[in-house]
C-alpha positions as CSV (number, residue, x, y, z in Angstrom):
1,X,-21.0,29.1,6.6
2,X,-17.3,29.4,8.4
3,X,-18.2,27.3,10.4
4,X,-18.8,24.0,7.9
5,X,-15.9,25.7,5.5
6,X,-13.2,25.3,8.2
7,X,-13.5,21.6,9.5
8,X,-14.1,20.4,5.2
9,X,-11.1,22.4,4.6
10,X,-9.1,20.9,7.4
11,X,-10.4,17.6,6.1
12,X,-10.0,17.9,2.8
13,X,-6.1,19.3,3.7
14,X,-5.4,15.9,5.4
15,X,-6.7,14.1,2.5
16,X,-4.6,15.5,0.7
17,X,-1.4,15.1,3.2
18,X,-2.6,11.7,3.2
19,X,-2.2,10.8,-0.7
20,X,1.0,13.1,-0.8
21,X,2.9,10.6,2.0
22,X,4.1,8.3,0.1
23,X,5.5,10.4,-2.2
24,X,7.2,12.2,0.6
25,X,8.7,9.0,2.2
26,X,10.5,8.4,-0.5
27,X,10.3,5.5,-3.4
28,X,10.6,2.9,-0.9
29,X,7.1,4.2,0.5
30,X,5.8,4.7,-3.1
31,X,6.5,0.8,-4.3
32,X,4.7,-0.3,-1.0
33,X,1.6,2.0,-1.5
34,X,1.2,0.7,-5.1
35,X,1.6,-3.2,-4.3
36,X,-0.7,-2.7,-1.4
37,X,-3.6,-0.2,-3.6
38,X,-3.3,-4.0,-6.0
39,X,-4.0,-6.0,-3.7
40,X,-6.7,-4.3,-2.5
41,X,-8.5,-3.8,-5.7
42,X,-7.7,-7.5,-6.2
43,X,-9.9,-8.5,-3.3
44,X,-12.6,-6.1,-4.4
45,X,-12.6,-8.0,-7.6
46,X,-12.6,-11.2,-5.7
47,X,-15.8,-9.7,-3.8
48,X,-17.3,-8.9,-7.0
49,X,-17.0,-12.2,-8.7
50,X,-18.4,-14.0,-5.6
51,X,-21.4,-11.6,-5.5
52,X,-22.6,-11.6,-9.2
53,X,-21.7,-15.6,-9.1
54,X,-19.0,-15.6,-11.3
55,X,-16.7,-17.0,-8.7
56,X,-18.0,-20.3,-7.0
57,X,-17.1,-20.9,-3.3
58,X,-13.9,-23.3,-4.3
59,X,-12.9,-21.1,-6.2
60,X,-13.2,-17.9,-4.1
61,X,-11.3,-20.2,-1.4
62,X,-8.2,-20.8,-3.7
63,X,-8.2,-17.0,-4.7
64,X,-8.5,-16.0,-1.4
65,X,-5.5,-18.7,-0.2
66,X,-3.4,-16.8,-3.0
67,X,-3.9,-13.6,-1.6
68,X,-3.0,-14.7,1.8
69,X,0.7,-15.9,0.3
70,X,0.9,-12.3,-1.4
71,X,0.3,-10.8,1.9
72,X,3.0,-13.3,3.9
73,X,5.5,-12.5,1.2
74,X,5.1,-8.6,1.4
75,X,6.0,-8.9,5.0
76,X,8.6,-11.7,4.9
77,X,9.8,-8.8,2.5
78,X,9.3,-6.1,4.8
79,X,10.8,-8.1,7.8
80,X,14.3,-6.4,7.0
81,X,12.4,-3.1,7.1
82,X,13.7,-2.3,3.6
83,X,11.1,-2.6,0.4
84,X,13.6,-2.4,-2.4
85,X,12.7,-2.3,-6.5
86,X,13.9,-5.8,-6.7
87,X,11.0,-6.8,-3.5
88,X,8.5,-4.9,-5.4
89,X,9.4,-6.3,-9.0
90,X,9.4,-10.3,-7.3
91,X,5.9,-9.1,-5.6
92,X,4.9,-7.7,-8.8
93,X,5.3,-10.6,-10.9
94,X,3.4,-13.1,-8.5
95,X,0.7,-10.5,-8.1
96,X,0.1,-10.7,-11.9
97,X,-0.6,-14.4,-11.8
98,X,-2.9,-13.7,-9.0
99,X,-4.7,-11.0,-11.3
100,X,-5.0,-14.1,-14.3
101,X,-6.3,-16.4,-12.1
102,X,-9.3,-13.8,-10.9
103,X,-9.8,-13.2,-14.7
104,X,-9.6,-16.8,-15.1
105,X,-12.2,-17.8,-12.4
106,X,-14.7,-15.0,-13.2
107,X,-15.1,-15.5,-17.1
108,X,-14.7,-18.9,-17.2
109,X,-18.4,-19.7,-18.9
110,X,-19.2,-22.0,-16.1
């Protein structure tokens, strides 16, 4: 048994290092983490839509072009190496849109 307990103890203590980063790095870290967690459960949602048929192709095509923007304007935002409220507020606000449009194309009684 010591021999299983150590490595899922090692791995679950780097998990755990792992979520804790970003809150070690500092609030700059923390805004980044939360825009990028979005965007990823925005795609899943994207994913979901397409599989269950909820999102045609144009329409997973225009989605999937929005996201692309998101993810050029986090790093023309990053490309001063600073991420600051104001970046994540801006990033935000045009990932909201993004999350009505998913909404929109995925109960849209087609």
């Amino acid at each position: 048994m010591t021999d299983l307990a150590t490595p899922r103890r090692l791995a679950l203590a780097m998990l755990a290092l792992l979520a804790a980063t970003p809150a070690l790095a500092g609030p700059q870290a923390a805004r980044l983490a939360r825009v990028d967690a979005r965007q990823a459960r925005q795609d899943v949602r994207i994913d979901a839509g397409i599989a269950n048929g909820s999102i045609n192709r144009r329409e997973a095509a225009r989605l999937d072009a929005q996201q692309a923007r998101l993810d050029r304007t986090e790093s023309r935002l990053l490309a001063d190496g600073r991420f600051s409220r104001a970046d994540a507020v801006r990033l935000d606000r045009r990932q909201d849109a993004a999350s009505r449009n998913i909404a929109r194309s995925r109960y849209n009684r087609r």
